[in-house]
NURO-734580 format. One record per residue (C-alpha): residue in one letter; x, y, z. Coordinates in steps of 0.02 Angstrom, whole numbers, plus 50000, padded with zeros to 5 digits. Layout:
N
AXYZ...
***
This chain:
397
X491835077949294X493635082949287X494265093149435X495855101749466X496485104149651X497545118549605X495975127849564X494905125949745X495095132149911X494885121050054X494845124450221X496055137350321X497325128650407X497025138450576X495135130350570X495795113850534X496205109650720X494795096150788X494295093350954X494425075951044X492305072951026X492875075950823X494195062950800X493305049350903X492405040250753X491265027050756X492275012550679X491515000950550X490624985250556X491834974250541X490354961150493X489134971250375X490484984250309X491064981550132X492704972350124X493354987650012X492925001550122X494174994050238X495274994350103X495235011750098X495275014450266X497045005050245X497785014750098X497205030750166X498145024850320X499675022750227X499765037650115X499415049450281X500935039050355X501925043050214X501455059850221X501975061550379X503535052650393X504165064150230X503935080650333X504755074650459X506215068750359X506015086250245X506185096550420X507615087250495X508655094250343X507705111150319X508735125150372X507515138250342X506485140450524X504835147150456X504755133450337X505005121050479X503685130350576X502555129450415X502965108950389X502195107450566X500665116350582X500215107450420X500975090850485X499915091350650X498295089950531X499015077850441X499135067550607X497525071050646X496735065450500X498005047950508X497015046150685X495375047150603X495785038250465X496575022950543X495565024150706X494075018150577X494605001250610X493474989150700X494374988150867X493554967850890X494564963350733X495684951550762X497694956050710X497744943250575X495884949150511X496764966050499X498284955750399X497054948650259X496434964050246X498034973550231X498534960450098X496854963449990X497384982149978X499174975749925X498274964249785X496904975549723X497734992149735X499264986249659X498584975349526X497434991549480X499135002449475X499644990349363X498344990449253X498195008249226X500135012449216X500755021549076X502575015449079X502894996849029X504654997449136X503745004949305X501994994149249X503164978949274X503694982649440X502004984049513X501654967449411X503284960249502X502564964849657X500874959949651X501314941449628X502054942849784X500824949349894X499304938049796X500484923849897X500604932250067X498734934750047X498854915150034X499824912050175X499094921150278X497424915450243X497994898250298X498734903150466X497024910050495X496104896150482X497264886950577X497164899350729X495444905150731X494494892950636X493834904350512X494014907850346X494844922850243X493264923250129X492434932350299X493614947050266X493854948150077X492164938050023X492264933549839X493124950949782X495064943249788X495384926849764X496584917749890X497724905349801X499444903449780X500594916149691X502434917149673X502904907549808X503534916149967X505354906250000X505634912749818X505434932149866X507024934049988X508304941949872X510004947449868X509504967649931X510544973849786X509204965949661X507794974249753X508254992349676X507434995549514X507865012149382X506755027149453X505635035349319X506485053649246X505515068149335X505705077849171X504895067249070X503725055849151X501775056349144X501315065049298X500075048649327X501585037949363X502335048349502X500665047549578X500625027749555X502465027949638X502055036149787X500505026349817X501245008749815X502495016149915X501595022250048X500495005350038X502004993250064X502715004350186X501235005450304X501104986750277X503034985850336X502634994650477X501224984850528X502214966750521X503574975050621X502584981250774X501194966250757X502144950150739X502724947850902X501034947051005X500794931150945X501114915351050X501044901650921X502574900350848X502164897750669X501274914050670X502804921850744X504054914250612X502664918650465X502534937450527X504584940050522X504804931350363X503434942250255X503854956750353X505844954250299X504914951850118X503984968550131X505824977050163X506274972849999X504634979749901X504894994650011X506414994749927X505814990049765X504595004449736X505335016249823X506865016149711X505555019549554X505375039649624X506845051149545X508035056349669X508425072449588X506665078349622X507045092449751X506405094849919X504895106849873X504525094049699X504265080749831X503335089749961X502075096249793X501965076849731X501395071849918X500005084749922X499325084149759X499575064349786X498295064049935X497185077949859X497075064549725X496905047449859X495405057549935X494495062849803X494765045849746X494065037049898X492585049049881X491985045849709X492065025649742X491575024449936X490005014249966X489735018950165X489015038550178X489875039250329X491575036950273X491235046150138X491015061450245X492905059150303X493605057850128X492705071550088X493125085650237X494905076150232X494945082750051X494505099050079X496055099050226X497195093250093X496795107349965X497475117650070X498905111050097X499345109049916X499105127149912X500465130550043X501665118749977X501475126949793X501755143149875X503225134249943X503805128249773X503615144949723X504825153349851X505875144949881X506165131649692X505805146349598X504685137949468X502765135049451X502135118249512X500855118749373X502395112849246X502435093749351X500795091349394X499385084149275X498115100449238X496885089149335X496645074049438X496765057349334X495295044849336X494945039349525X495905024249601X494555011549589X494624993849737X493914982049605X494104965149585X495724956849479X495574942849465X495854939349264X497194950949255X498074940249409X497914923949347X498774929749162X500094936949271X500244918849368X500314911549195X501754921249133X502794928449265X502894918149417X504364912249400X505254928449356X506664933649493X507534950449482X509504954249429X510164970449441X508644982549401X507904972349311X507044953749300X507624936149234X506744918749224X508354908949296X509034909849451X510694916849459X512104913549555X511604930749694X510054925449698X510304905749749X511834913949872X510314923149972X509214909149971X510474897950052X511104910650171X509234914750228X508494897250228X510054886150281X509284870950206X507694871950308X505874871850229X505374892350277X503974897350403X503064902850224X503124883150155X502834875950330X501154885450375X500624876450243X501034859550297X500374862950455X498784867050372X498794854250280X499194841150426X497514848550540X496344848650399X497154837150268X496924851350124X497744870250121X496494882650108X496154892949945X494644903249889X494424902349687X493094908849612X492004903949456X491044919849399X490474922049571X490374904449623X491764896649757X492704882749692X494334873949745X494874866149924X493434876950039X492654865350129
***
């Protein structure tokens, strides 16, 4: 059933306010819940992050007081609703449980961006990307094992595989290759400014995370793995976000975000599994049609055009956490050893490229390479989960 968020009122914003009983959740089973409801839990994270972080940044160069005064009392929602949201993590998960999980969002969220964008120069970037974080996924998997003795198939089960991708010392880039061509806000499909915004706010959150989380480890390894993919996510922070126009004004942005996490919700509720979560996507939802509403009044004022001529007359088909695992392994087959050059993406390496790598790895084997070794050394095999159908094959022991 098509459905078109211009066209419903959700809540008032003066009855959006919860109390603390409200936002204290009950967290999901971190044994029994499905692996992709905590992949929503994570994307939902991000794009309330995002959401966030871009009112802040809009109000620190509004002039215009009332609109500053309007930016917060919808912002404060918005921060309660990241607290519920991200507050649905298990609290007994471990950080690097978290990490595998945070890497399945960046593999099946991405990959199913991919496969649904429209435009074969923006469909390419998110193909780019994915490579990349189908190998952190990797690594990480086998610094797990190494620390806790368990295995990433406890997080993701059988939905993502965990082999290698394009490998990790090959991601750290001169940061002038990193920018790609943004898509024209005049003519392109209003689907791909939603997909920009999403990976966006996915890589960023997972950014974040590596920042603020790689340092409470002890074992070095960990330590050295945590800064090197967390100097990686930089540059695919910097890779998608250079896709969005920059000539999109102020109020075109703060319209995109809206109807971008009217569309995330509704999303999440059409494919969630748990009832309970569902519940939050769906009063979360209702919160955000009303904030679309005062951001197209917004638009209105103060742009002086309708936002109805740049967004899509309804919401597109829901983002759907699904398995990828034919479309990855074509993508291993034919692009892993693309590198980028300017804003866009050669098979050789170039002369910037092999500069960066020598500058950043001074000779040395890379924390990335050397988890790996280490692995390999305590259990005399890396660790990979490859399916058959729906049967495990490859190096699990």
């Amino acid at each position: 059933m098509s459905f078109n968020p211009l066209e419903h009122r959700g809540i008032p914003l003066d009855q959006q306010i919860r109390t603390w009983r409200e936002l204290d959740v009950e967290p999901v089973d971190p044994d029994r819940s499905d692996p992709y409801t905590k992949c929503r839990i994570i994307a939902m994270n991000g794009i309330e992050v995002e959401g966030v972080m871009f009112s802040h940044h809009f109000a620190r160069v509004c002039p215009d007081p009332e609109v500053k005064r309007q930016l917060a009392e919808v912002r404060y929602a918005e921060q309660q609703q990241q607290k519920v949201v991200n507050w649905l993590l298990p609290g007994q998960s471990s950080i690097l449980e978290t990490t595998i999980a945070y890497e399945q969002v960046a593999v099946d969220l991405t990959g199913w961006v991919a496969r649904m964008e429209p435009d074969p120069y923006l469909k390419q970037a998110y193909e780019f990307g994915v490579l990349e974080d189908f190998d952190h996924l990797y690594r990480y998997a086998n610094l797990y094992e190494m620390i806790e003795h368990r295995q990433a198939e406890k997080i993701v089960e059988q939905l993502t595989e965990v082999m290698p991708g394009r490998p990790t010392e090959r991601h750290h880039r001169h940061p002038a290759d990193n920018v790609r061509d943004p898509y024209d806000r005049a003519t392109a499909a209003p689907i791909s400014k939603l997909h920009a915004l999403t990976i966006m706010a996915a890589e960023q959150q997972t950014m974040n995370f590596y920042m603020n989380v790689g340092p409470q480890y002890m074992e070095p390894i960990a330590r050295q793995l945590y800064q090197e993919i967390g100097l990686i996510e930089e540059e695919h922070v910097t890779h998608y976000e250079s896709l969005v126009d920059p000539g999109e004004t102020w109020w075109e942005r703060l319209v995109n975000h809206e109807y971008n996490e009217c569309y995330m919700y509704h999303s999440m509720m059409e494919t969630e599994s748990d009832p309970k979560v569902k519940a939050i996507w769906e009063l979360h939802l209702n919160m955000e049609l009303e904030h679309l509403r005062i951001a197209c009044d917004l638009m209105r004022r103060h742009d002086g055009r309708d936002p109805e001529s740049i967004l899509a007359a309804e919401l597109p088909p829901p983002v759907t956490f699904e398995p990828n695992k034919e479309y990855l392994r074509n993508l291993l087959a034919t692009q892993i050893d693309l590198t980028t050059l300017g804003a866009g993406y050669v098979r050789d390496a170039h002369e910037r490229f092999e500069q960066m790598q020598q500058q950043i790895h001074g000779g040395e084997k890379p924390p990335s390479e050397r988890v790996i070794d280490e692995h390999r050394a305590q259990f005399d095999a890396e660790y990979r989960l490859q399916t058959d159908g729906q049967h495990p094959v490859g190096s699990l022991r």
